[in-house]
C-alpha positions as CSV (number, residue, x, y, z in Angstrom):
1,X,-94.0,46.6,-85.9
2,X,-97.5,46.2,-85.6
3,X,-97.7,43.1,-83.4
4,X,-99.9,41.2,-86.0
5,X,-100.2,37.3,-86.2
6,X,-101.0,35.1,-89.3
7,X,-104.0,34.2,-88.2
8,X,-105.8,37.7,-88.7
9,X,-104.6,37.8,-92.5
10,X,-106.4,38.6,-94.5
11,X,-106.7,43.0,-92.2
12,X,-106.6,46.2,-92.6
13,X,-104.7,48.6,-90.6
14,X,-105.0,52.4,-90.4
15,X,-102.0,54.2,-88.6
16,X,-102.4,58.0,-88.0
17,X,-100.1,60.5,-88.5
18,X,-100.3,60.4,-84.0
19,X,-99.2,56.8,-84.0
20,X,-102.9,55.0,-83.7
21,X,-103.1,51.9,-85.6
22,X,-106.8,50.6,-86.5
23,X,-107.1,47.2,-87.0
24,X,-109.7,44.8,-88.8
25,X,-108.6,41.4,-88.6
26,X,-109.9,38.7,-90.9
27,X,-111.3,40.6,-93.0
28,X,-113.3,39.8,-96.0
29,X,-114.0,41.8,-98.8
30,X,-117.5,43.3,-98.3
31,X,-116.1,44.1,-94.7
32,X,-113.9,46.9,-96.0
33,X,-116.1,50.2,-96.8
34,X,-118.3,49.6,-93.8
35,X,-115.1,49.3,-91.7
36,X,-113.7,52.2,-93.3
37,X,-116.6,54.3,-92.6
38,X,-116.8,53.3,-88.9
39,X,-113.1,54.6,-88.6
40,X,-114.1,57.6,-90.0
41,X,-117.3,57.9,-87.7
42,X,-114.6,57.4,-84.9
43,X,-116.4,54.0,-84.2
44,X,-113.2,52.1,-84.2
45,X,-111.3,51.6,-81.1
46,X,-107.5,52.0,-81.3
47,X,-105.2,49.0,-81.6
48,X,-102.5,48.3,-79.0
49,X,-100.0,46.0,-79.2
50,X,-99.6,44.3,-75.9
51,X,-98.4,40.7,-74.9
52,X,-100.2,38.9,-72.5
53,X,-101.2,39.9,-68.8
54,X,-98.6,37.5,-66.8
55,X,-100.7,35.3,-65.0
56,X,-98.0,34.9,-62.2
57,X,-95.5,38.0,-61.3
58,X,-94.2,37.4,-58.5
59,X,-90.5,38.2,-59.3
60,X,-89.2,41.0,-57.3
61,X,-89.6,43.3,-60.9
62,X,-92.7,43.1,-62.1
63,X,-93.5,42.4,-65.7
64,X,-95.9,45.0,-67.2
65,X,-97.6,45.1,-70.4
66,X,-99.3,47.5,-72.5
67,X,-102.8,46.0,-71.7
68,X,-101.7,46.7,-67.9
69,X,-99.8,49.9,-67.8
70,X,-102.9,51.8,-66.7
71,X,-103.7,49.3,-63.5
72,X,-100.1,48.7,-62.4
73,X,-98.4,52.4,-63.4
74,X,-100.8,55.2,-63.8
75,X,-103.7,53.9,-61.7
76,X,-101.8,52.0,-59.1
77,X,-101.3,54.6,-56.3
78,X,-98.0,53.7,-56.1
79,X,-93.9,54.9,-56.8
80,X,-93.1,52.9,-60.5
81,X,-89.7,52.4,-61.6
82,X,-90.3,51.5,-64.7
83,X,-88.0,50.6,-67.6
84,X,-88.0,50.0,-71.3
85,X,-86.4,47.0,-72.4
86,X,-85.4,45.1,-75.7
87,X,-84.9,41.7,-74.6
88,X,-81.6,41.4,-77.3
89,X,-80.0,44.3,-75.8
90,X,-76.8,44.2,-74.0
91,X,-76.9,47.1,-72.4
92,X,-80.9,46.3,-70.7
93,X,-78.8,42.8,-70.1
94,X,-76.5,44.6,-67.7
95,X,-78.6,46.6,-66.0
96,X,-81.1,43.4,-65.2
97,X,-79.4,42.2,-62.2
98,X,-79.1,45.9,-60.8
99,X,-82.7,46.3,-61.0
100,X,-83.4,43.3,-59.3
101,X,-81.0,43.7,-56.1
102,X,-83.4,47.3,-56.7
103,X,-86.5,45.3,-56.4
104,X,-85.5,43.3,-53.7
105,X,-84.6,46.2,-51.6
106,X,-88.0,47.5,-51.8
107,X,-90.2,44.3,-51.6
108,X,-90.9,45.0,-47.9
109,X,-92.1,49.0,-49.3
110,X,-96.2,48.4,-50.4
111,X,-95.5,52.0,-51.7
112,X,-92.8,51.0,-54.6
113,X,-92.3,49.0,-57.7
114,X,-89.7,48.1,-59.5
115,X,-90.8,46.9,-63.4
116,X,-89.9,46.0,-66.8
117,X,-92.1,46.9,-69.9
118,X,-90.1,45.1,-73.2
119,X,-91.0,48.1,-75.3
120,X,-90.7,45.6,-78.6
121,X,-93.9,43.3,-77.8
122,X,-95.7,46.0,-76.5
123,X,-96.8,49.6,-77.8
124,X,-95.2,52.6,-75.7
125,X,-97.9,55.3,-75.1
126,X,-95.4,58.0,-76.4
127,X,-98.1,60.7,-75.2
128,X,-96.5,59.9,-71.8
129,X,-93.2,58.0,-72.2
130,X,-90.3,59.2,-75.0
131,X,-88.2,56.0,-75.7
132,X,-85.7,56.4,-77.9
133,X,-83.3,54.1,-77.0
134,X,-82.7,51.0,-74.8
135,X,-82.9,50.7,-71.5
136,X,-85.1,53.7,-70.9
137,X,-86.0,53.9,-67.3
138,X,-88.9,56.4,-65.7
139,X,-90.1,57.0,-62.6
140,X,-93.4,57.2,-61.5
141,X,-94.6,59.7,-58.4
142,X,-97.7,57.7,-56.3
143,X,-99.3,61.8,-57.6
144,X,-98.3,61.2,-60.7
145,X,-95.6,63.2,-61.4
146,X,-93.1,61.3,-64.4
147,X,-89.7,61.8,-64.4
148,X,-87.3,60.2,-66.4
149,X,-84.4,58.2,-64.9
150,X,-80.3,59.5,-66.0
151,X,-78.4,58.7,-63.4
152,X,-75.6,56.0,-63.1
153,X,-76.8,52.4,-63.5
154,X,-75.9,51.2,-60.1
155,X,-77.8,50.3,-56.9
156,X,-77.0,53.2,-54.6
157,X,-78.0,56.0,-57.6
158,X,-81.6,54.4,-58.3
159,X,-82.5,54.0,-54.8
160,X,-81.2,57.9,-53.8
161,X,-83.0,58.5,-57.0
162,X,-86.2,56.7,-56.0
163,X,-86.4,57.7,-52.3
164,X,-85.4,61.8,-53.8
165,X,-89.0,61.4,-56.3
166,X,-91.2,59.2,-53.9
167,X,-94.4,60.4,-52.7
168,X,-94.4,59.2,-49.4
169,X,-97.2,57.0,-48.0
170,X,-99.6,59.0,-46.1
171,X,-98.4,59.7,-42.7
172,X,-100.1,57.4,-40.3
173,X,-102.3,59.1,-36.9
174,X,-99.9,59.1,-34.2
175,X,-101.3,60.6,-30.8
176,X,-98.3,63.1,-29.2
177,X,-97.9,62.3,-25.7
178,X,-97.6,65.6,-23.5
179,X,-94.6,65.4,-21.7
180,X,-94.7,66.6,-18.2
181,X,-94.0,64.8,-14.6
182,X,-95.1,61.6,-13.9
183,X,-97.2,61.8,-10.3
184,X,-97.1,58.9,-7.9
């Protein structure tokens, strides 16, 4: 649940009633009331769960983390399909293949991204996103608007959905031609 690894034992972890976890790995003994006391002081810097940033993602649905759902979703500038996976599930199983004849359709579109966040190595922001169950898929305006996705699992509904929520990139300059008679 909390993403730890045996090599921070001996810690210390704080969780609010909000969700926040605050961490102290390898802690020793004479660490703990000046820790505690930082927390309190608001000193302490919430703990995220997140795997590692992929070095290579270049699969038509991109792989996103906790430690970059800000630069690839919220600060992107771009239209996010994004879904919430367990990687044991049977139902996220089935709906893998769809997603990626999705992402595949759009790999030509700069302005949209298809991606998978596997919601069980990596902390949801719940302030934003409610998963309660797996898949969960959302959709991301370019603005920012986030709605969430409930339609039928099948190519055709997620691209009418995604191209009925898009922004649209902004229309390019395009000089209007008057249209009157040609004089020889």
């Amino acid at each position: 649940y909390f993403g730890l690894q045996e090599s921070q034992v001996p810690l210390i972890v704080i969780q609010t009633n909000d969700g926040q976890k605050y961490l102290k790995p390898n802690l020793d003994a004479d660490q703990i009331a000046p820790w505690v006391k930082e927390y309190k002081e608001g000193k302490v810097p919430p703990f995220r769960k997140s795997e590692p940033i992929p070095e290579e993602n270049n699969e038509p649905v991109k792989v996103v983390v906790a430690d970059s759902l800000q630069d690839m979703v919220f600060n992107s500038g771009k239209n996010v399909l994004l879904e919430f996976y367990a990687p044991w599930c049977g139902h996220c199983k089935k709906l893998a293949p769809i997603l990626d004849e999705v992402a595949v359709s759009y790999q030509n579109d700069a302005d949209v991204v298809i991606a998978k966040f596997d919601a069980t190595a990596n902390d949801i922001p719940g302030d934003t996103f409610e998963v309660q169950g797996y898949p969960t898929v959302f959709f991301r305006s370019a603005s920012g608007k986030t709605v969430p996705y409930e339609g039928d699992r099948t190519k055709e509904d997620i691209v009418d959905f995604i191209e009925n929520n898009r922004d649209k990139a902004a229309p390019k300059e395009t000089v209007k031609e008057e249209s009157g008679k040609d004089e020889l």
